[in-house]
Backbone bond lengths (Angstrom), bond angles and torsions (degrees), N, CA, C in turn:
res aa  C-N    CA-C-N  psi(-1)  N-CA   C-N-CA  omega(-1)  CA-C   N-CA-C  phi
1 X - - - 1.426 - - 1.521 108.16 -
2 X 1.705 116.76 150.91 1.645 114.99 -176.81 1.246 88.24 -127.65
3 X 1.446 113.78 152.32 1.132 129.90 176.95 1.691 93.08 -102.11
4 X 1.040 136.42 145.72 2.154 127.82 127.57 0.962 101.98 -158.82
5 X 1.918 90.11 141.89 1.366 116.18 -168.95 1.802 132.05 67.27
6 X 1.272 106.84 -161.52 1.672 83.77 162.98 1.735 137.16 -36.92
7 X 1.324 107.21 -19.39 1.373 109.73 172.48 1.149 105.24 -67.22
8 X 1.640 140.92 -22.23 1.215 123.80 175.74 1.774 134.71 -71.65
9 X 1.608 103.69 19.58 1.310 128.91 -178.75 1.566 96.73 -97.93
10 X 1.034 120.69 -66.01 1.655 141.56 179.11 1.344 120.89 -45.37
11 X 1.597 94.23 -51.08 1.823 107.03 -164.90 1.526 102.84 -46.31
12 X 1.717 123.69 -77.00 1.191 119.23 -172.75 1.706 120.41 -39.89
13 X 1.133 122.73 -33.51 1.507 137.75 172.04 1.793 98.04 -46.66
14 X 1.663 121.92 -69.46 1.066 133.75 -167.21 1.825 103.80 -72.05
15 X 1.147 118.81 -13.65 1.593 117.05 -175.99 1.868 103.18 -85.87
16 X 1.445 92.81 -58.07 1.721 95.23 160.00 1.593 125.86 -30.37
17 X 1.476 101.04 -59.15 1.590 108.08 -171.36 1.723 113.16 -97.28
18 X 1.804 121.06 0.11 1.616 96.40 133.34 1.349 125.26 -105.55
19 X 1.282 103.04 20.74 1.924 101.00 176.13 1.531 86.63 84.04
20 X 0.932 150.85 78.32 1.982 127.88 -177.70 1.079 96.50 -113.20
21 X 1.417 123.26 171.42 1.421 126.50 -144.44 1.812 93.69 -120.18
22 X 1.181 107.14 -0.76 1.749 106.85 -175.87 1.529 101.53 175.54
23 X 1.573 105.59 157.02 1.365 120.74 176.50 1.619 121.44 -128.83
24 X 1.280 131.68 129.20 1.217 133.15 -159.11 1.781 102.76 -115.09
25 X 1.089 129.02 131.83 1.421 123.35 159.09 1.276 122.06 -99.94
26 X 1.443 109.44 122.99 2.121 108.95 -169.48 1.677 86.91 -110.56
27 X 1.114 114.39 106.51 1.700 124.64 157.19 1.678 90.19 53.59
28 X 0.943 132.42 26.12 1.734 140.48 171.65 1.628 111.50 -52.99
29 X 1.217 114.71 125.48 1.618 110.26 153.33 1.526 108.25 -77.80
30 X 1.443 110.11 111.46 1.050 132.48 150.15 1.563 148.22 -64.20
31 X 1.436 123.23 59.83 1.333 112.66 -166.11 1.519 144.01 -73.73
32 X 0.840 131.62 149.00 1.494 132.38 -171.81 2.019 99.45 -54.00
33 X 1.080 98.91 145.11 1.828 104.91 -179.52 1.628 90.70 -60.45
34 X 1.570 100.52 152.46 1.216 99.70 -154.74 1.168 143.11 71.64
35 X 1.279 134.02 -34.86 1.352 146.39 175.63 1.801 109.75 -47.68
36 X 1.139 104.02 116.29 1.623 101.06 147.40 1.467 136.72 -76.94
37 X 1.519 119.97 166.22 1.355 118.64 -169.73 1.730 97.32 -56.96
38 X 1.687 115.09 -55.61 1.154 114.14 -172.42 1.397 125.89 -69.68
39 X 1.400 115.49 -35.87 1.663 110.81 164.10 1.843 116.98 -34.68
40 X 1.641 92.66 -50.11 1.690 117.76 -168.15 1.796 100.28 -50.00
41 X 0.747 105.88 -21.28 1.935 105.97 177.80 1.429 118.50 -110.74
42 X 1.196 115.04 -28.86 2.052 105.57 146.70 0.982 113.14 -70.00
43 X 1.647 135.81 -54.60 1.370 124.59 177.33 1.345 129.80 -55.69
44 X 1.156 103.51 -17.25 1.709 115.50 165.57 1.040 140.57 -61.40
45 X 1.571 88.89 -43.72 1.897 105.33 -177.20 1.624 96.97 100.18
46 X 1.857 116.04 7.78 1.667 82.46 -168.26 1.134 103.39 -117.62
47 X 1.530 108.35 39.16 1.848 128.91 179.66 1.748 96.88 -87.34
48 X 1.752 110.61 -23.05 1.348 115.04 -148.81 1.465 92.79 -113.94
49 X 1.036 122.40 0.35 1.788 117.35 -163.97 2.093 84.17 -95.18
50 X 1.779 66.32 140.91 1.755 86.46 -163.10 2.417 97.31 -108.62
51 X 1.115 127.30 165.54 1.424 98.33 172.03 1.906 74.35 -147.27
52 X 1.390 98.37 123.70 1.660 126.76 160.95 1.704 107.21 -39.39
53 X 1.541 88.86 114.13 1.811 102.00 171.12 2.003 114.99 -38.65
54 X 1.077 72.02 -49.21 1.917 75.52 -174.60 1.896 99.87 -47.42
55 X 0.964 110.60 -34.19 2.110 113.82 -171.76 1.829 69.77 -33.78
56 X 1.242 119.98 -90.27 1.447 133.87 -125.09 1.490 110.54 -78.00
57 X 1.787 112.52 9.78 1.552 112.13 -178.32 1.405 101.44 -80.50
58 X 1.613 118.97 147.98 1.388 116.57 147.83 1.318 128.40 -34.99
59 X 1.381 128.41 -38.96 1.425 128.90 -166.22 1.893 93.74 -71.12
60 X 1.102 109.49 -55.66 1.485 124.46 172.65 1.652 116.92 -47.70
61 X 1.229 112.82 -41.95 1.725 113.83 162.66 1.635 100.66 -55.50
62 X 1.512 112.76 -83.87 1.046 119.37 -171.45 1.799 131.75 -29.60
63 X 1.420 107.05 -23.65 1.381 115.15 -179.45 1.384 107.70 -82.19
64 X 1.331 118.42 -41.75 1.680 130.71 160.39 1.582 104.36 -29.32
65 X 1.287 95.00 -90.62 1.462 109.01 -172.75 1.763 124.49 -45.78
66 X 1.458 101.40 -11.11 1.564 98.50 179.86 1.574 109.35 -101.20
């Protein structure tokens, strides 16, 4: 079974209920037992992650792409 991303809340749930023989995490949020989805993003720090206006300017696409 693979967990990524939010599936890494679920996955262990779905490994339990087919019996699966192993569990993989792909870039998965992983939470502490107990943890909720929403705790999982204050406790993270990724309630606080900010991303710089310029990301989303054209001039800023355009440098990517060249």
């Amino acid at each position: 079974m693979v967990g990524h991303s939010l599936g890494g809340f679920t996955a262990p749930l779905v490994c339990d209920e087919l019996h699966s023989d192993g569990l993989v995490y792909l870039s998965a949020m992983i939470p502490m037992p107990g943890e909720t989805f929403g705790d999982w993003w204050t406790n993270t720090g990724h309630d606080r992650e900010t991303i710089p206006d310029d990301v989303f300017s054209i001039s800023c696409l355009k440098s990517w792409l060249a």
